[in-house]
Each structure stands twice: as C-alpha cells, then as structure tokens.
C-alpha positions in Angstrom: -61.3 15.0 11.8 -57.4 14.3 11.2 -55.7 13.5 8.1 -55.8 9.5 7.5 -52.9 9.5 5.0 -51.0 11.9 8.0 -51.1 9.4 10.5 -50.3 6.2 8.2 -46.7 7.9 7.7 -46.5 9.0 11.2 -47.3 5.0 11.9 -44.7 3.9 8.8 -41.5 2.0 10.3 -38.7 2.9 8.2 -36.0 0.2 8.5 -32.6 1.9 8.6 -28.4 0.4 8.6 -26.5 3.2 10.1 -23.4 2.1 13.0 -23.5 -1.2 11.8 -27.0 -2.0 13.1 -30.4 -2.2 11.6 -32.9 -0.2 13.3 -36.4 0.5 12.5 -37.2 4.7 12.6 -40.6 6.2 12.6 -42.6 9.0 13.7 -41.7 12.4 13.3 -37.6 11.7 14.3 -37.8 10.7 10.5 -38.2 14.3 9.5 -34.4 14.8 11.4 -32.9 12.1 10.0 -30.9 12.1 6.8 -28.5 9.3 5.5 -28.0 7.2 2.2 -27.7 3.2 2.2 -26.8 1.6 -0.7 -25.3 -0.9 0.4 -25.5 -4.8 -1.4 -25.9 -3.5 -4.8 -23.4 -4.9 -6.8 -22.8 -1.4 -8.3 -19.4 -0.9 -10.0 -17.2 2.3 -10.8 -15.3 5.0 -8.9 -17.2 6.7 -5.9 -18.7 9.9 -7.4 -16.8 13.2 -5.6 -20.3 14.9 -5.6 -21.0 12.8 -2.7 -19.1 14.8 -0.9 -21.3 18.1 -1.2 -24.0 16.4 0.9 -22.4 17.7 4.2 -26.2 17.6 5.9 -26.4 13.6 5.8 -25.5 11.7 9.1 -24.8 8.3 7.2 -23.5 7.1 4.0 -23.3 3.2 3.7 -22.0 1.6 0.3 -20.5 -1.5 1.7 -20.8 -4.9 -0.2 -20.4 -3.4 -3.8 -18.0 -3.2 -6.5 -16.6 0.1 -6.1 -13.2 1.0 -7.5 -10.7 3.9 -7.4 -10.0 6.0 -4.7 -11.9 7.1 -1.8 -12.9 10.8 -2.3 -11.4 13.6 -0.7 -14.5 15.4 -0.2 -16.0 12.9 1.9 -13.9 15.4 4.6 -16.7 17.7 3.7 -19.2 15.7 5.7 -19.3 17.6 9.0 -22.0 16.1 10.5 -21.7 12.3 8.8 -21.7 10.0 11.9 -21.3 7.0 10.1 -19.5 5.8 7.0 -19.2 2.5 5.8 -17.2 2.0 2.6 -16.0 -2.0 3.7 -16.4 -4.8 1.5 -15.2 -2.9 -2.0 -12.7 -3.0 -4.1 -11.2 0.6 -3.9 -7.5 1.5 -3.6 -5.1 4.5 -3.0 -4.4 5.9 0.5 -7.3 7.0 2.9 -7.4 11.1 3.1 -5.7 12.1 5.5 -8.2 14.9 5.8 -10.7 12.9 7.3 -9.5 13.2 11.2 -10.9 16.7 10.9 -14.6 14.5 10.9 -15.2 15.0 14.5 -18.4 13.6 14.4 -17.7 10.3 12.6 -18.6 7.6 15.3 -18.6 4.4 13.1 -16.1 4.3 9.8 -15.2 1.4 8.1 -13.1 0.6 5.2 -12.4 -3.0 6.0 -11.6 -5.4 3.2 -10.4 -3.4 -0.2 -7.2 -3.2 -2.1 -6.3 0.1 -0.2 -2.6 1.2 0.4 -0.3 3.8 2.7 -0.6 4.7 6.0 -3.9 4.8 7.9 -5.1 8.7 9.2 -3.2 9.9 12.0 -4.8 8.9 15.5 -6.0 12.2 16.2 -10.0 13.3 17.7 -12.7 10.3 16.7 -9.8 8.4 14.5 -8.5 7.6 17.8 -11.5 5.3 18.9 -11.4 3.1 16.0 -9.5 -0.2 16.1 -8.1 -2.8 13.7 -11.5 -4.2 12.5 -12.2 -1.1 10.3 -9.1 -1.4 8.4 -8.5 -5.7 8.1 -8.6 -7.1 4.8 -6.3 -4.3 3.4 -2.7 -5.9 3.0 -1.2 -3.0 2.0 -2.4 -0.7 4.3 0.1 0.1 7.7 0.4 2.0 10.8 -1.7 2.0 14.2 -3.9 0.4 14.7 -3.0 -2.1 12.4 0.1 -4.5 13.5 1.6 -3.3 9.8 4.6 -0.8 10.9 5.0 1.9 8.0 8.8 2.5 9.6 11.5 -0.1 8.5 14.5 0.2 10.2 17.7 1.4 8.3 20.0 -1.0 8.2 23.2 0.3 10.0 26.4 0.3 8.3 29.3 -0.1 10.2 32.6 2.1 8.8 35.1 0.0 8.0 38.3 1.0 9.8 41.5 2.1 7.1 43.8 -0.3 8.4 40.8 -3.0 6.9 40.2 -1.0 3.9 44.2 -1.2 3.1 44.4 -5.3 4.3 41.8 -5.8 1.5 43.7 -3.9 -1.7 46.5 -5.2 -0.7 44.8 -8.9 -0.9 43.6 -7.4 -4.1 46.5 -6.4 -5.2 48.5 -9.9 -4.6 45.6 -12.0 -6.0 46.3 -10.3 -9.5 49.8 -10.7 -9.3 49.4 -14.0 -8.3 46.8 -15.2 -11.4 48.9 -12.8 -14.0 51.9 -14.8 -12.8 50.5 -18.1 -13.7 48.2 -17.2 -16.6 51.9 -16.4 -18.1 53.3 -19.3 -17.2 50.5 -21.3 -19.0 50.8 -19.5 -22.0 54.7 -20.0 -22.1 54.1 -23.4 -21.2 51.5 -24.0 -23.9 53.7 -22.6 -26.8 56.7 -24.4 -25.6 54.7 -27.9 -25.5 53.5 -27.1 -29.1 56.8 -26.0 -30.5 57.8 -29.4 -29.2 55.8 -31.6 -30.6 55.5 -30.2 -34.2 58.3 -29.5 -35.5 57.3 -27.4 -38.1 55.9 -24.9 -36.3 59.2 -24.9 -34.3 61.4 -24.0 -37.4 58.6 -21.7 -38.2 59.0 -19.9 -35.0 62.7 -20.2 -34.9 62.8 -18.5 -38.7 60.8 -15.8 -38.0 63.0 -15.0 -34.8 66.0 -14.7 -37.2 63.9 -12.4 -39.8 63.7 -10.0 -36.4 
C-alpha cells in the first residue's frame, strides 16, 4: 500500500511567477526547481548582499516593493539565475556591470526605479533584452534605451591672430575713447561749479596761488 500523504504532494500544484508568467508546477519537477518570489510585499530597505550567495536558485523576483539603495553586486554570483526581476522599486546607483558575465539570465528586469549611469554592456544574454527592462529610469542611458551616454564636445574654432589683434585693438580704443570723455565731464563739471558759486571759485583760485 503507498504512502497517502506521498501522493497528496506529488498531486500539490504549486503556483509559481518566474519569466514574467504565472505557471502552476507539480510533481516531482518541483524537487528541481529552486527560486524566491517575493514579489507585492510592500517590504522596504536596501536589498540584502547575502542574496547573492544563493548561486543554486533559478529565479529571484522582488518586483512591486519598496526597495532602496543599490542593486547588489553579488547578484553576479547567480550562475544559474534564469530570471531576475527587481522592476517596480525604488533603488538607485548604476546596474553592475558584472552582471553580463550571467549567461543564463533569460528574463531581467529593472524597469521603473530611480536608477542612474549607463546600462551593462550588450554583451552574451544582455544582448537580447530590449528597452522595456530598463523604462521608467530617467537617469539611466545607453542601448537599448534612446538615452545616449555620449554628448558631443562642442567644437571650438581657433580664432585666427589677425582677429585676436582686431579685437584689443577695439579694446584698446574703447578705453581711450571713455577715459577721454570721463575727463572731459569732470573738467566740465568743476568748471560749471566754479561758475556759478563764486566762492568756491576764489577758493580754488587761492589755493592755486598758495601752490
């Protein structure tokens, strides 16, 4: 006689979101399956690096949260992760750079979070994936995204010394031209003053005669 409680797992359907699907596992593929979903949980904090040391797991889904800080770097530990979905966050920082060396990665995701820099180089299974894993990241630039990282020096043209000698010799003449007539308002001014008051005229004549 077989084992009852046995044969209720082996019937269990274990409902699973890996790829961006839901699918529904059971039987003995469950005993070669590994993965963590906690996704839509409102949790809050930076992603613990531990994560990282779990390099069996063939998904890791914590999309729809409140997660903060950067994404770790030991998430390029996970050599056999097929799927990782880190969308819908609020992390920032760059995306490791590290992570092309994931050749197994199928599905990744870190659409809509405050991240920054330039996305991973295009390079083994970051080649396949297109703008929709990185929208919703304003800061973020470089292929695929329409964001170019590059800007374009602007290109200063030498100014020939012929120019260069035209413009101090404008310079040059606009002083002379304002000293000129900043003098000739001042002599102006005193002689208009002397003028009219005559006692600042005797004044001024007296203590040219003292000199």
């Amino acid at each position: 006689m077989g084992n009852p409680f046995r044969s209720n797992i082996a019937e269990e359907v274990i409902e699973f979101t890996t790829k961006n699907m839901y699918y529904g596992y059971q039987g003995k593929i469950l005993s070669f399956m590994s993965g963590i979903d906690l996704s839509c949980n409102n949790f809050l904090g930076a992603i613990p690096p531990e994560l990282g040391n779990l390099s069996e797991i063939h998904t890791l889904n914590l999309s729809h949260n409140n997660l903060t800080g950067s994404i770790p770097a030991t998430f390029s530990n996970l050599k056999q992760i097929e799927s990782l979905d880190l969308s819908y966050n609020k992390l920032n920082g760059v995306i490791p750079q590290q992570f092309t060396e994931i050749t197994t990665l199928e599905v990744f995701s870190v659409a809509h979070n405050n991240l920054s820099g330039k996305t991973p180089e295009r390079k083994n299974q970051f080649g396949t994936f297109d703008e929709s894993c990185y929208e919703g990241n304003p800061f973020l630039c470089g292929p695929p995204l329409r964001n170019n990282c590059s800007k374009e020096p602007v290109s200063s043209q030498p100014v020939p010394n012929d120019e260069q000698e035209d413009d101090g010799f404008i310079d040059m003449e606009f002083f002379y031209i304002s000293f000129g007539a900043c003098y000739t308002v001042v002599v102006m001014t005193i002689a208009i003053v002397l003028y009219i008051n005559p006692y600042w005229r005797r004044r001024f004549f007296w203590n040219k005669s003292i000199y």
